[in-house]
C-alpha positions as CSV (number, residue, x, y, z in Angstrom):
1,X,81.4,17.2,-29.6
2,X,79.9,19.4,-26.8
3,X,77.4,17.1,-24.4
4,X,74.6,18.0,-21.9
5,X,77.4,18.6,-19.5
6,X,74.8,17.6,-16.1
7,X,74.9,14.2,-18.2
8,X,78.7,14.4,-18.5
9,X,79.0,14.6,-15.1
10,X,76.5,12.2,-13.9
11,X,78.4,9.4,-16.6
12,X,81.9,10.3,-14.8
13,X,80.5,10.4,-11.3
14,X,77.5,8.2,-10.6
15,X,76.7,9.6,-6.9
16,X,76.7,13.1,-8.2
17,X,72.8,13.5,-9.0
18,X,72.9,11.5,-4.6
19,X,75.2,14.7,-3.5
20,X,72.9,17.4,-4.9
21,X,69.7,16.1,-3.5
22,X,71.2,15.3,0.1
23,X,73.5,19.3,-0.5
24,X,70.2,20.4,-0.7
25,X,68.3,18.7,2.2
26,X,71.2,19.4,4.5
27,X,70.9,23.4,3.8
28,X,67.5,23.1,4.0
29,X,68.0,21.0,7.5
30,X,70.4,23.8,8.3
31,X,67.6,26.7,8.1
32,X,69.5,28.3,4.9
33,X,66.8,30.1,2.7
34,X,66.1,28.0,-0.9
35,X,63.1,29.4,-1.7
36,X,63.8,32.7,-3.1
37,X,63.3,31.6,-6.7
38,X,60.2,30.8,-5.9
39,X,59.0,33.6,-4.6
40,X,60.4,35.7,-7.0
41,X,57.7,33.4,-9.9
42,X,55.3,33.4,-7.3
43,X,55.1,37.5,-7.1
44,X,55.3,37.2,-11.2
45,X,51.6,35.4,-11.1
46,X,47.9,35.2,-10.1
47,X,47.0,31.8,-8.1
48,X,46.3,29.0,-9.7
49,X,48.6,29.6,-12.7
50,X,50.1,27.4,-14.8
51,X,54.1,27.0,-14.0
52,X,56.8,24.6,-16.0
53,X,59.8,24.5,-13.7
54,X,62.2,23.5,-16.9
55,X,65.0,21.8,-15.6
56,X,62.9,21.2,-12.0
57,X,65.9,19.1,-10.6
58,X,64.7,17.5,-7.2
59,X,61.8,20.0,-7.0
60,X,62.7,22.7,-5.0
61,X,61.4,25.4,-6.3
62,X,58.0,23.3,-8.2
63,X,57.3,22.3,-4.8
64,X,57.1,25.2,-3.2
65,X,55.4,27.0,-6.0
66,X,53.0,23.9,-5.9
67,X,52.0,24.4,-2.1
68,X,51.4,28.0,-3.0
69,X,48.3,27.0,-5.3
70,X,49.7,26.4,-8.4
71,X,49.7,23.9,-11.3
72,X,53.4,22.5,-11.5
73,X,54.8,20.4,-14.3
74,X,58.6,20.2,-13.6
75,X,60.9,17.9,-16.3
76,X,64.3,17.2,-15.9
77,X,66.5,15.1,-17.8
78,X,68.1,13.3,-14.6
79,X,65.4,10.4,-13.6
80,X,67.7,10.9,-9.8
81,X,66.4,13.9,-9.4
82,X,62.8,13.3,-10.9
83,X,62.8,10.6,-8.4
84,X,63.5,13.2,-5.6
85,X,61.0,15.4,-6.6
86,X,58.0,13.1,-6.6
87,X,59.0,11.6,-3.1
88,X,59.0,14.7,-1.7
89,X,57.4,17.2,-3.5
90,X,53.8,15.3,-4.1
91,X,51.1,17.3,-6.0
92,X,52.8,18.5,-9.3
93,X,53.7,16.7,-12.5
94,X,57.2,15.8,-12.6
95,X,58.8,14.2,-15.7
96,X,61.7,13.1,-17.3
97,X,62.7,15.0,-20.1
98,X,65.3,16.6,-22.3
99,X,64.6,20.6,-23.0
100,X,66.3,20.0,-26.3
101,X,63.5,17.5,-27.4
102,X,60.6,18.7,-25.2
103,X,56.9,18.8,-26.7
104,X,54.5,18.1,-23.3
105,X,51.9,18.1,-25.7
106,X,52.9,14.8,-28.1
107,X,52.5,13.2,-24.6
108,X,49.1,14.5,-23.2
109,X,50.4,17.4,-21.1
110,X,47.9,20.4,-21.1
111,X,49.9,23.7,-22.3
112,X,50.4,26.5,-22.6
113,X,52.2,27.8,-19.3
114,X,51.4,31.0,-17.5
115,X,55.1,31.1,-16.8
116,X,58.2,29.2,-17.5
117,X,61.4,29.1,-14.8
118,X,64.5,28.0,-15.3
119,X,66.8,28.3,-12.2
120,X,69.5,26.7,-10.9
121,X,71.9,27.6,-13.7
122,X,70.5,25.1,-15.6
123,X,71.2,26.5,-19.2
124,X,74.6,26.7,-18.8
125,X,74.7,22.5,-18.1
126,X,73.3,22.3,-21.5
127,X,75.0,21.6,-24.7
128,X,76.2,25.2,-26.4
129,X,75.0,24.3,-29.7
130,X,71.0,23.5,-28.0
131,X,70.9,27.0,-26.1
132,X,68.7,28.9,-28.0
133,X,66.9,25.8,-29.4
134,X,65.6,25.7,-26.0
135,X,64.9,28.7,-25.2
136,X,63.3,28.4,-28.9
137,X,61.2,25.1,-27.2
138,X,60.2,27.3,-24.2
139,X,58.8,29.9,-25.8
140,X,56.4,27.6,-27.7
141,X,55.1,26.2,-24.1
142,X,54.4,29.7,-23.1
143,X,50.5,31.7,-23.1
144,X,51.2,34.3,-25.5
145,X,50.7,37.0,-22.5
146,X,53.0,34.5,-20.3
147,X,56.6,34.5,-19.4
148,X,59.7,33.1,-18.9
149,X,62.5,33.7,-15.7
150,X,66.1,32.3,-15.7
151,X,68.9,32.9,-13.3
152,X,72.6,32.1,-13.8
153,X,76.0,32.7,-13.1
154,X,79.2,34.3,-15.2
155,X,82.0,32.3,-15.5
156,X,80.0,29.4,-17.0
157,X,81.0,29.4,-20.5
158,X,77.8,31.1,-21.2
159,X,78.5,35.0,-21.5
160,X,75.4,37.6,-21.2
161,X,75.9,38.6,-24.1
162,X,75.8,35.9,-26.2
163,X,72.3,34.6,-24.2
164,X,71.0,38.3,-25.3
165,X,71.9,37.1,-28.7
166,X,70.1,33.9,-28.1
167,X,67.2,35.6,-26.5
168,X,66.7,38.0,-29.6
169,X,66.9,34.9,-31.6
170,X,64.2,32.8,-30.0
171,X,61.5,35.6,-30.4
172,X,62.0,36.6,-27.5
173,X,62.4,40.1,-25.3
174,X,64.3,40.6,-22.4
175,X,61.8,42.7,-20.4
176,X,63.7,42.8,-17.0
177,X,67.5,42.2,-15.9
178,X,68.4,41.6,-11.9
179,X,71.5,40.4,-10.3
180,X,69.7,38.6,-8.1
181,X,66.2,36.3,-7.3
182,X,66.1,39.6,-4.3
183,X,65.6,42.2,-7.5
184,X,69.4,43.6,-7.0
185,X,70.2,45.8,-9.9
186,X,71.9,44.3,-12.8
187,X,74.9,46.5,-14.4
188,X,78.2,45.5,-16.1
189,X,79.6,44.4,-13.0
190,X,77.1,42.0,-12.0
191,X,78.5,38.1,-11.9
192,X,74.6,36.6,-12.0
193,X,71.7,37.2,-14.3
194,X,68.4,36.8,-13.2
195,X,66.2,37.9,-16.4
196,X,62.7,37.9,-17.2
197,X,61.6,37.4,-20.6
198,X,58.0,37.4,-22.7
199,X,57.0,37.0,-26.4
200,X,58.0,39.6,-28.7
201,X,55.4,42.0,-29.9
202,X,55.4,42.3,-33.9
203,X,55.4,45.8,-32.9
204,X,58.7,45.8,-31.0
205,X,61.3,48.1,-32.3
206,X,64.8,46.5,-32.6
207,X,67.1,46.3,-30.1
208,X,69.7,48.5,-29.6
209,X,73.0,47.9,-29.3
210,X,74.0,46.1,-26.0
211,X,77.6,46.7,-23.8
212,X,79.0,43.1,-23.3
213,X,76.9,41.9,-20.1
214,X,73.9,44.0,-20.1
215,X,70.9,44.0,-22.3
216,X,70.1,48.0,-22.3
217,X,68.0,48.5,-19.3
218,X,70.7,49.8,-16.6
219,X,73.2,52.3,-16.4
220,X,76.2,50.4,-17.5
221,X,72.3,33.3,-6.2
């Protein structure tokens, strides 16, 4: 059966969840820009909003959202990397917690969000048969007016396409495609997807049929 593959990875190599906090330190360290995520949520919201950073990892992009003026609540399913995030990133809520199962409010957590994000490739580490589940599970943390942001790469076992599908299927619409968090176009081409997502109206007109890759709205890290 498919797994959680950050959890299969993690079970066959136990300093894995070590690497990825100290790969990101040392870019950091190195002057390499890892914040442009964050700006990109940032730009998407007033100050002071309500942000879940699903899938926070060690808290790059909560933490920086956090320091802008924001309320944070990150979850991640790796306690590691929860760890990390609470160390250095003080100020927001930071939880363990698997997206599959998540309900912040059976444990107290104020909701709804003013926006959700999702970086870091993070739904393609999750099991294929809890993809739209999730994104199912997100949308029910999200202000009806709010929305959602995820970024990820082809190649992943997780075609465009098929998140479209997934999208559509959650009650969700895809409001805005990019190939990148620095708003470069998305077309056919494009090997990243950086899309922006809201509730869907009642209203909303079905969605037309969609070239393998692209979800209608252009001309085809």
């Amino acid at each position: 059966m498919a797994r959680n593959q950050w959890i299969e990875l993690t079970e066959t190599n136990p300093g894995h969840s070590a690497w990825y906090i100290e790969r990101f330190r040392s870019m950091a360290a190195a002057g390499n820009d890892l914040e442009g995520e964050a700006r990109f949520v940032d730009a998407m919201v007033p100050r002071r909003s309500r942000i879940l950073d699903a899938g926070c990892g060690p808290g790059r992009v909560g933490g920086y959202l956090a320091r802008a003026g924001h309320d944070v609540v990150g979850v991640d399913i790796d306690p590691i990397l929860i760890d990390a995030a609470t160390q250095e990133h003080p100020g927001p809520t930071w939880l363990v917690a698997d997206l599959s199962e998540l309900d912040l409010p059976a444990i107290g957590v104020e909701q709804p969000f003013d926006a959700i994000v999702c970086a870091g490739n993070v739904l393609t580490f999750l099991d294929p048969a809890t993809r739209r589940p999730v994104l199912s599970n997100l949308a029910k943390h999200l202000r009806p007016d709010g929305r959602i942001v995820t970024g990820f790469g082809s190649g992943r076992d997780y075609p465009f396409s098929e998140f479209f599908d997934d999208v559509e299927n959650a009650g969700l619409t895809p409001d805005h495609s990019f190939a990148s968090w620095d708003l470069r176009p998305f077309t056919t081409e494009s090997d990243f997807l950086v899309e922006v997502m809201s509730h869907r109206s009642p209203r909303s007109a079905p969605a037309q049929t969609r070239t393998k890759g692209c979800h209608g709205c252009c001309d085809g890290s």
